[in-house]
C-alpha positions in Angstrom: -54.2 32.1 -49.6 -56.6 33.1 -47.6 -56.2 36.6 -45.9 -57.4 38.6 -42.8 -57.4 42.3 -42.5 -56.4 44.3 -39.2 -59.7 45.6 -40.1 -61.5 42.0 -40.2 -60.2 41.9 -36.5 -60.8 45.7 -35.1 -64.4 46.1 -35.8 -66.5 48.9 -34.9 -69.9 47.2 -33.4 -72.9 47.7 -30.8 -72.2 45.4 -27.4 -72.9 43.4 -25.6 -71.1 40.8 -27.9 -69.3 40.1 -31.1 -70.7 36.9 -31.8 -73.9 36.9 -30.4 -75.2 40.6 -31.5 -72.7 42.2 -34.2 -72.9 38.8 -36.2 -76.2 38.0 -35.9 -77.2 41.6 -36.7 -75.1 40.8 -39.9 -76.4 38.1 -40.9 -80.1 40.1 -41.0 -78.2 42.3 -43.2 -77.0 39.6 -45.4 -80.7 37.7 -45.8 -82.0 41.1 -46.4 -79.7 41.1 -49.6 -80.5 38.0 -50.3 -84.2 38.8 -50.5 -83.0 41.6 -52.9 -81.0 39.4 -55.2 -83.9 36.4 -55.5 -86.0 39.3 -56.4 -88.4 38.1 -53.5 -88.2 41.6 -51.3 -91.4 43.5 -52.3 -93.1 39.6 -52.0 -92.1 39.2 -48.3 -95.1 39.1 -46.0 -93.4 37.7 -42.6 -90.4 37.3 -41.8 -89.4 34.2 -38.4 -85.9 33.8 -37.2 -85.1 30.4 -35.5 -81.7 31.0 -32.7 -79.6 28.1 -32.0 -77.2 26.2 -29.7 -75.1 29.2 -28.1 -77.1 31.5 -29.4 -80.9 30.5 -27.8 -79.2 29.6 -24.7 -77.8 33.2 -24.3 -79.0 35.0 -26.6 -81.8 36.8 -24.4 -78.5 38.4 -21.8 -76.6 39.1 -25.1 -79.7 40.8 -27.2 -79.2 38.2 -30.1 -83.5 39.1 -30.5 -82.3 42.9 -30.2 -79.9 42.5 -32.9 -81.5 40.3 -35.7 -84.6 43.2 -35.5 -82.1 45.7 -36.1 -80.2 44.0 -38.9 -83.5 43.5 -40.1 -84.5 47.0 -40.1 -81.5 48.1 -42.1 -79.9 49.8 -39.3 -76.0 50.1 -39.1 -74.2 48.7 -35.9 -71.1 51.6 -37.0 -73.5 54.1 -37.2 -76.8 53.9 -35.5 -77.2 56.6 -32.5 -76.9 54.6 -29.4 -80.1 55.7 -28.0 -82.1 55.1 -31.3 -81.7 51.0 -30.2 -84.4 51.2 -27.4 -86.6 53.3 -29.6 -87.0 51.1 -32.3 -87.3 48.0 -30.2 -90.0 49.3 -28.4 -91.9 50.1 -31.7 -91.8 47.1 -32.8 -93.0 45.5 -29.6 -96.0 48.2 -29.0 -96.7 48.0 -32.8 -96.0 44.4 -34.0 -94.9 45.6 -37.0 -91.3 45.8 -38.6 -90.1 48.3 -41.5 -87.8 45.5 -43.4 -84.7 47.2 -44.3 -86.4 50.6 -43.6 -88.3 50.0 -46.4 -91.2 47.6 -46.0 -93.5 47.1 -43.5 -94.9 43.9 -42.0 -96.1 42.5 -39.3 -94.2 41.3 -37.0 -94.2 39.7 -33.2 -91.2 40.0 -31.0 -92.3 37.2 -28.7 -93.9 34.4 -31.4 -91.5 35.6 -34.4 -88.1 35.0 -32.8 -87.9 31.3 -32.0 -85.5 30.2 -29.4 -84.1 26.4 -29.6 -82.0 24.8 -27.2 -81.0 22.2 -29.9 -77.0 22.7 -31.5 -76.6 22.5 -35.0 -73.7 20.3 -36.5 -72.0 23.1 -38.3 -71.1 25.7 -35.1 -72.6 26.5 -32.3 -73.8 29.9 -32.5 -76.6 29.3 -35.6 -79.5 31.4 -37.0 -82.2 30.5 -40.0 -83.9 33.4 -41.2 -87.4 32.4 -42.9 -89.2 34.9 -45.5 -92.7 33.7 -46.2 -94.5 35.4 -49.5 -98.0 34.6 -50.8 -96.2 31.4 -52.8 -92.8 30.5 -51.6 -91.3 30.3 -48.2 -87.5 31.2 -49.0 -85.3 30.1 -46.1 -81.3 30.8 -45.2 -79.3 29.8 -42.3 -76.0 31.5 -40.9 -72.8 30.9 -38.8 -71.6 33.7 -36.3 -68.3 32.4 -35.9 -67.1 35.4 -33.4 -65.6 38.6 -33.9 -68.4 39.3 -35.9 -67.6 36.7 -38.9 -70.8 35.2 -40.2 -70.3 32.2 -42.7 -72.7 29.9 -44.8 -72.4 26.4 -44.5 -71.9 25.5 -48.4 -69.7 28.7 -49.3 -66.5 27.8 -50.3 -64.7 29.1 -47.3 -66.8 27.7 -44.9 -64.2 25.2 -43.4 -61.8 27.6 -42.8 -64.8 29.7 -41.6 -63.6 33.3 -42.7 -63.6 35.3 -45.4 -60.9 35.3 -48.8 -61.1 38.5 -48.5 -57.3 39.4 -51.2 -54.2 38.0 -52.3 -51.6 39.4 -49.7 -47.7 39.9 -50.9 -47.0 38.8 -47.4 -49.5 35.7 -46.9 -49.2 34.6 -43.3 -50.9 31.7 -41.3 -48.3 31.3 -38.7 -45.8 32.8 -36.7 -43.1 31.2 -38.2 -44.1 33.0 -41.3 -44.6 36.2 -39.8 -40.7 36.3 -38.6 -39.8 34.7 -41.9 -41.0 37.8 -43.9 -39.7 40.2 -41.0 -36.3 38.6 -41.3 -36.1 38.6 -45.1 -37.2 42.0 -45.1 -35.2 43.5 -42.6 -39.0 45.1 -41.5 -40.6 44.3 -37.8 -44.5 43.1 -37.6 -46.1 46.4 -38.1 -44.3 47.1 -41.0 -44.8 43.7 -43.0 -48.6 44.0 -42.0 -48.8 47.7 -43.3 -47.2 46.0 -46.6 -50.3 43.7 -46.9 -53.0 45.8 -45.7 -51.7 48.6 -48.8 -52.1 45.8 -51.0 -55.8 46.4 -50.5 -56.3 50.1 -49.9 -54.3 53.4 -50.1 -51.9 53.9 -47.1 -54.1 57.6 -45.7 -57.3 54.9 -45.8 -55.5 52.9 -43.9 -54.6 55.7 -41.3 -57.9 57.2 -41.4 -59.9 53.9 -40.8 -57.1 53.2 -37.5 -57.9 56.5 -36.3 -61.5 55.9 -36.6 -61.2 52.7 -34.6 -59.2 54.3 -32.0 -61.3 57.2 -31.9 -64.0 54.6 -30.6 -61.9 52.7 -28.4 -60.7 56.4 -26.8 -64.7 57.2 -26.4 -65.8 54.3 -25.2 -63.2 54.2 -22.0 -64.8 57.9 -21.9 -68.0 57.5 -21.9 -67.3 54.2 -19.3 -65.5 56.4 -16.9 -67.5 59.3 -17.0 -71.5 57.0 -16.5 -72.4 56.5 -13.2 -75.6 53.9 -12.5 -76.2 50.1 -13.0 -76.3 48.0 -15.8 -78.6 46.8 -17.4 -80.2 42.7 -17.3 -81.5 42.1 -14.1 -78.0 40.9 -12.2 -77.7 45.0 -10.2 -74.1 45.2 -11.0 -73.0 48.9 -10.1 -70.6 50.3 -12.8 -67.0 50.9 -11.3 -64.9 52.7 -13.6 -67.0 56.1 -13.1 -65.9 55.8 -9.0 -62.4 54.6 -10.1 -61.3 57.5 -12.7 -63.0 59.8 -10.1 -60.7 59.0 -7.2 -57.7 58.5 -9.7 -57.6 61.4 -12.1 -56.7 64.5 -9.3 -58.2 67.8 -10.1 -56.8 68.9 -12.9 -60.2 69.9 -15.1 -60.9 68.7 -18.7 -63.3 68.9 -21.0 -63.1 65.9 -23.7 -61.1 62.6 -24.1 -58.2 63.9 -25.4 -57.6 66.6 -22.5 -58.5 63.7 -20.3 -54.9 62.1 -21.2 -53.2 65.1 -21.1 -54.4 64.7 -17.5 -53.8 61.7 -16.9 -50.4 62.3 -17.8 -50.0 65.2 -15.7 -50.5 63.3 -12.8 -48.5 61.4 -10.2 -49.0 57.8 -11.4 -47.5 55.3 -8.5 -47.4 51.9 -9.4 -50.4 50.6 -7.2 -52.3 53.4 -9.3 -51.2 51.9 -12.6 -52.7 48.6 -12.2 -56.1 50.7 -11.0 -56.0 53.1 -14.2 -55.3 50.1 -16.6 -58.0 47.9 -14.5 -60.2 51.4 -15.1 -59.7 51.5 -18.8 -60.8 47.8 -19.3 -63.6 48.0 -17.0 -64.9 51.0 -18.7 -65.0 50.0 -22.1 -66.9 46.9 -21.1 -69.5 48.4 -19.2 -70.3 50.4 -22.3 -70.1 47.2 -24.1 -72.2 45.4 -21.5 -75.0 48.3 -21.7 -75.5 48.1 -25.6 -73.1 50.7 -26.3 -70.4 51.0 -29.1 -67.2 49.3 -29.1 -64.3 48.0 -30.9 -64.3 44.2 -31.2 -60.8 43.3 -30.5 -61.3 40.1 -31.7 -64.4 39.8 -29.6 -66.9 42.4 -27.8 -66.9 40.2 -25.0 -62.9 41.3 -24.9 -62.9 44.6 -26.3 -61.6 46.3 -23.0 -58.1 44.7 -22.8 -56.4 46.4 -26.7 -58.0 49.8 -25.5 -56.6 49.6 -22.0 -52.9 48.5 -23.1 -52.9 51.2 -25.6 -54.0 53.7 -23.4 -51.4 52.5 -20.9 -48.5 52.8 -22.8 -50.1 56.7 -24.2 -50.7 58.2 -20.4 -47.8 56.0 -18.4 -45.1 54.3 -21.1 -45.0 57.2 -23.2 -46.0 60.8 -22.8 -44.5 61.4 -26.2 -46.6 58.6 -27.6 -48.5 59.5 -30.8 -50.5 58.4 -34.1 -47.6 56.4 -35.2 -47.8 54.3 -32.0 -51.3 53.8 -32.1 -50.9 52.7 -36.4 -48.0 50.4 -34.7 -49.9 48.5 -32.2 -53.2 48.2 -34.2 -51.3 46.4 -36.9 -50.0 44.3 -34.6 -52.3 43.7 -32.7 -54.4 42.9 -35.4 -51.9 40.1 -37.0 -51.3 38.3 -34.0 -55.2 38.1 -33.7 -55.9 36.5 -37.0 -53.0 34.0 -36.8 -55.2 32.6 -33.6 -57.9 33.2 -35.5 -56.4 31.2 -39.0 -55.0 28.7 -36.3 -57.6 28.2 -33.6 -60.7 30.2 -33.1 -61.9 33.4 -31.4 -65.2 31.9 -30.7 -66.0 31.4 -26.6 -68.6 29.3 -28.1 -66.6 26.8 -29.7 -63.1 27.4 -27.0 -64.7 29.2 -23.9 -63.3 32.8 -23.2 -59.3 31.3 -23.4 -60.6 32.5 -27.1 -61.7 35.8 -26.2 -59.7 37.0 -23.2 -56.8 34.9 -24.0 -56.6 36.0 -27.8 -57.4 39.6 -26.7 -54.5 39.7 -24.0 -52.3 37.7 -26.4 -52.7 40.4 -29.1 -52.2 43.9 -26.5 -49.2 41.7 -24.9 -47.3 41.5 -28.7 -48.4 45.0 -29.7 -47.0 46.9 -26.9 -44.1 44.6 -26.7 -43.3 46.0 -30.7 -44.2 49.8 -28.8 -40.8 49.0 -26.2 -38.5 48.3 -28.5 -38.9 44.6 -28.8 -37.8 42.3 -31.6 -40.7 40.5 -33.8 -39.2 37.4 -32.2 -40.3 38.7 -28.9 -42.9 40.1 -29.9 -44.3 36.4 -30.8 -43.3 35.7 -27.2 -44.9 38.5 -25.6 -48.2 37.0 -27.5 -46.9 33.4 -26.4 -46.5 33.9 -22.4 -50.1 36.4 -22.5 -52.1 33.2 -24.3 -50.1 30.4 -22.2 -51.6 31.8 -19.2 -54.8 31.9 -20.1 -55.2 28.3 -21.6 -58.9 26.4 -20.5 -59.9 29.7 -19.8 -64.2 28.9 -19.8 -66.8 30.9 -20.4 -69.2 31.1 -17.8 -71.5 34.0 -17.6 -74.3 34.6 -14.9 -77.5 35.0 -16.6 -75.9 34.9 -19.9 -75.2 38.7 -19.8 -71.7 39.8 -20.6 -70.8 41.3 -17.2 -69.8 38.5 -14.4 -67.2 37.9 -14.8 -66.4 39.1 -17.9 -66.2 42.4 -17.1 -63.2 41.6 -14.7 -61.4 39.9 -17.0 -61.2 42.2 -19.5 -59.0 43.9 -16.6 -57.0 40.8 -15.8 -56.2 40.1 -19.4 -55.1 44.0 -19.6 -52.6 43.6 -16.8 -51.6 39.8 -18.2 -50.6 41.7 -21.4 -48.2 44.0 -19.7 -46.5 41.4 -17.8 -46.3 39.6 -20.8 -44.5 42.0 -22.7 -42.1 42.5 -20.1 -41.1 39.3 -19.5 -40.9 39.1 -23.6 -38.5 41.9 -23.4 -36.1 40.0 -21.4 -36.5 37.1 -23.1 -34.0 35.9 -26.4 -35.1 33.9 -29.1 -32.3 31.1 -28.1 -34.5 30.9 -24.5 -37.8 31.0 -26.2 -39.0 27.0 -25.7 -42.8 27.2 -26.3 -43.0 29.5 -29.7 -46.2 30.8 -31.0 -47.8 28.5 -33.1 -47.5 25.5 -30.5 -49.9 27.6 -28.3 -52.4 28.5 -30.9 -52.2 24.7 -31.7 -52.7 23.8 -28.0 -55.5 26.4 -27.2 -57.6 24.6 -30.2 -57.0 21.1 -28.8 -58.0 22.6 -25.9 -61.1 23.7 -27.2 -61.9 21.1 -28.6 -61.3 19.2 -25.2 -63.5 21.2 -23.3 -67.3 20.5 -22.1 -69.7 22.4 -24.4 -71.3 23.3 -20.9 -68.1 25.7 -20.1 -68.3 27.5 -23.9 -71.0 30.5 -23.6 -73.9 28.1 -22.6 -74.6 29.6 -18.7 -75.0 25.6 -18.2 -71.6 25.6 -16.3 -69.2 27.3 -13.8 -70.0 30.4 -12.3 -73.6 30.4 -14.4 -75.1 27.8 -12.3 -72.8 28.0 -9.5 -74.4 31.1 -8.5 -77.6 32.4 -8.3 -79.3 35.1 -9.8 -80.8 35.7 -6.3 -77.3 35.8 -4.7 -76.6 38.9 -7.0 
C-alpha cells in the first residue's frame, strides 16, 4: 500500500511555490546525489538545466531559475537564512561561477545555463533535465515536480501513482470510506487513526516535535506577514495588506513576539465583521511571505499555504481561548489525511487541475480539521472536507505575470473563510443527509482536471493572465 505522511503533506519550504521552487530545488538536490552515486561528482565541469511545460512558462514569476541554483549549491529550503537567497544568486550572476553542492566550483551562466522551453513533456507538466557534462561523458536526468513539493522519475516504480512508498501503514487508507471504516472499527476519530499510522514510522514525542516545528513556521510566517510593510516583489507593485490590517485590528494592547501576539488577539473585542478581516489577515499574511521568497508551510501547496495557518489560528484566538498543543496535533493530523486522500485520488498539482487543486484541497483539508476541533463526528468531518472542495470545483489557475500574488493571494483568504463555513454547515449535517460523500468529489475534481484547458492550469496563457495587463497593474 502505498502511504503518505502528515509530514509528506506539511512541508517546511522557501515560496513562492511548492511545485515550481521547493520541487525543483529538490530535484537539484537529488541529481547532485546522483552525481555522487555514478561516482561522476569531482568529473563535473558544467552543469545546464532545461525547464519545461509549466515550469518555463512560469517559472521566471515563481523563481524555478532561483531554486534549481540553490538546490544546486547544496542549500536547504528548511534551513537556509532567508536573506542568504539574494546573496548567493547575485554571486553567481556577478561571478558566473557555481560552488556545486558547496563543494565544487564551476563555471556557470545564469542567463545561457538555464534553458527555458515552452514545449510540455508527456509525463507532467511541470518537467526539468539536469545535464552534467565531464571531460568524457555527458550524464543526463530528468525530474517530475508533481506539487507539494513531490518530485518523481519517470521509470521509478511509483511513478504512476506519482508519490512516494514511503511505509507499510496498520491503517492503510486511499479513500474516505476507509478512513470512517477504521474510525468505526476502532471506536477512534480521524486524528487518532492517523496518529496510529504516523507512530508506525516514528516515536510519538518526534511526532510532536516535528508538528510543533511546522506550526512554529506557520505561527511565524502570519508574523512576520503582519508585521512587513512595503511591496512585493516581481514587477506587478502590489502593496502588502496584512501589515495595515493587523494594525487597525489588533487594539493597543503591546506585545513583543508571536505568541503574546495571540494572547492579544484574544484579549480583544472580536465582532463578527472583524472575524472575517483577522482570518482574511492570517491568510494574506502568510502568502505575502510566501510570495516574497520567504518560508512557509506547504499545506499541500505554497501557492495555498495561507488557508491551514489561518483556520488554525482562527479556532486558537476566536473558537477557543483554551485551545492548546493538543488542538494544533489534532488538526495537523487531519488536515494532513484529508490532503493525501485528494492527493492518492486526484492531484494537488494547479498544473495538471488549476488551483481547484491548490485552494480547493487546502480549504478542503482546514474545513475537516477544525470541523474534528468542534466536536464533529469523522463522518462530518469528511463532509466538512466535501462542501469546502464542492465549492471550489473548476477552480483555474490564472496568475498575472506568473508570480504567485494576483489572485492567489486573495484566495488563500477565500478558501480560509470557505473552510469555516464548511465546517459549520458539516456540523449540522448527519450522515443519513450526507448525498455527495467524499470520495465522489475527489473523483469529480480529477475529471475535472482533466476536463480543463491546459491554458487555465499555471500557464499565465489564460484568464486573468492575459485578461489583464501588466501595465493595468
Amino acid at each position: 500500500m502505498e502511504c503518505i505522511s502528515v509530514f509528506d503533506m506539511l512541508k517546511i519550504g522557501i515560496g513562492p511555490s511548492s511545485s515550481h521552487t521547493l520541487g525543483p530545488w529538490r530535484a537539484a538536490e537529488r541529481f547532485i546525489q546522483e552525481l555522487k552515486d555514478c561516482n561522476c561528482f569531482n568529473e563535473t565541469e558544467k552543469v545546464t538545466i532545461d525547464l519545461y511545460g509549466s515550469l518555463s512558462l512560469t517559472g521566471k514569476g515563481h523563481a524555478t531559475d532561483y531554486a534549481v541554483i540553490l538546490g544546486l549549491f547544496g542549500a536547504d529550503p528548511e534551513t537556509i537564512a532567508v536573506q542568504d537567497i539574494s546573496i548567493n544568486i547575485d554571486t553567481v550572476k556577478s561571478t558566473n561561477k557555481l560552488r556545486l553542492n558547496g563543494e565544487k566550483l564551476i563555471p556557470f551562466n545564469f542567463e545561457q545555463d538555464i534553458s527555458f522551453n515552452k514545449n510540455f513533456l508527456p509525463f507532467h507538466a511541470n518537467g526539468l533535465t539536469f545535464t552534467a557534462f565531464t571531460s568524457s561523458e555527458k550524464i543526463t536526468s530528468t525530474f517530475y515536480s508533481i506539487g507539494g513539493g513531490f518530485v518523481v522519475k519517470e521509470d521509478s516504480d511509483n511513478s504512476k501513482k506519482n508519490f512516494e512508498i514511503k511505509c507499510a501503514f496498520p491503517y492503510p487508507i486511499e479513500k474516505g470510506t476507509e478512513l470512517l471504516e477504521y474510525c468505526k472499527t476502532l471506536n477512534k476519530p480521524i486524528s487518532e487513526v492517523v496518529l496510529e499510522n504516523e507512530k508506525s514510522i516514528r516515536s510519538e514525542l518526534e511526532i510532536n516535535s516535528e508538528l510543533e516545528r511546522i506550526w512554529c513556521v506557520m505561527l511565524e510566517s502570519m508574523y512576520i506577514g503582519c508585521h512587513t510593510e512595503g511591496i512585493l516583489p516581481g514587477g506587478l507593485n502590489v502593496k502588502r495588506r496584512a501589515f495595515d490590517m493587523n494594525q487597525s485590528l489588533k487594539g493597543s494592547k503591546p506585545y513583543s513576539n508571536p505568541i503574546k501576539w495571540i494572547y492579544s488577539i484574544r484579549d480583544t473585542e472580536v465582532k463578527f465583521r472583524q472575524i472575517i478581516k483577522w482570518v482574511s489577515c492570517f491568510a494574506l499574511a502568510v502568502n505575502e511571505v510566501n510570495a516574497s521568497l520567504g518560508r512557509v508551510v506547504t499545506a499541500p501547496t505554497n501557492g495555498s499555504a495561507g488557508v491551514i495557518p489561518a483556520v488554525l489560528m482562527y479556532y486558537l484566538v476566536i473558537e477557543n481561548h483554551d485551545g492548546n498543543f493538543e488542538d494544533i496535533k489534532k488538526f495537523l493530523l487531519v488536515a494532513g489525511e484529508i490532503g493525501s486522500i485528494f492527493k492518492k485520488g486526484a492531484t494537488i498539482s494547479a498544473a495538471m487541475g488549476g488551483c481547484q487543486a491548490e485552494i480547493g484541497v487546502s480549504s478542503a483539508m482546514a474545513a475537516g480539521a477544525l470541523c474534528e476541533l468542534l466536536g464533529g463526528t469523522p463522518e462530518q468531518v469528511l463532509a466538512a472536507a466535501e462542501i469546502a472542495m464542492e465549492h471550489h470545483l473548476g477552480l483555474t489557475c490564472d496568475p498575472i505575470g506568473g508570480l504567485v500574488q494576483i489572485p492567489c493571494i486573495e484566495r488563500n483568504a477565500m478558501g480560509a473563510i470557505k473552510a469555516i463555513n464548511a465546517a459549520e454547515l458539516a456540523l449540522d449535517t448527519s450522515s443519513e443527509s450526507t448525498i455527495v460523500p467524499l470520495d465522489k468529489v475527489v473523483n469529480t475534481m480529477w475529471e475535472t482536471a482533466k476536463d480543463m484547458n491546459t491554458k487555465y492550469k499555471e500557464t499565465s496563457e489564460g484568464g486573468l493572465a492575459v485578461g489583464v495587463h501588466l501595465t493595468d497593474c
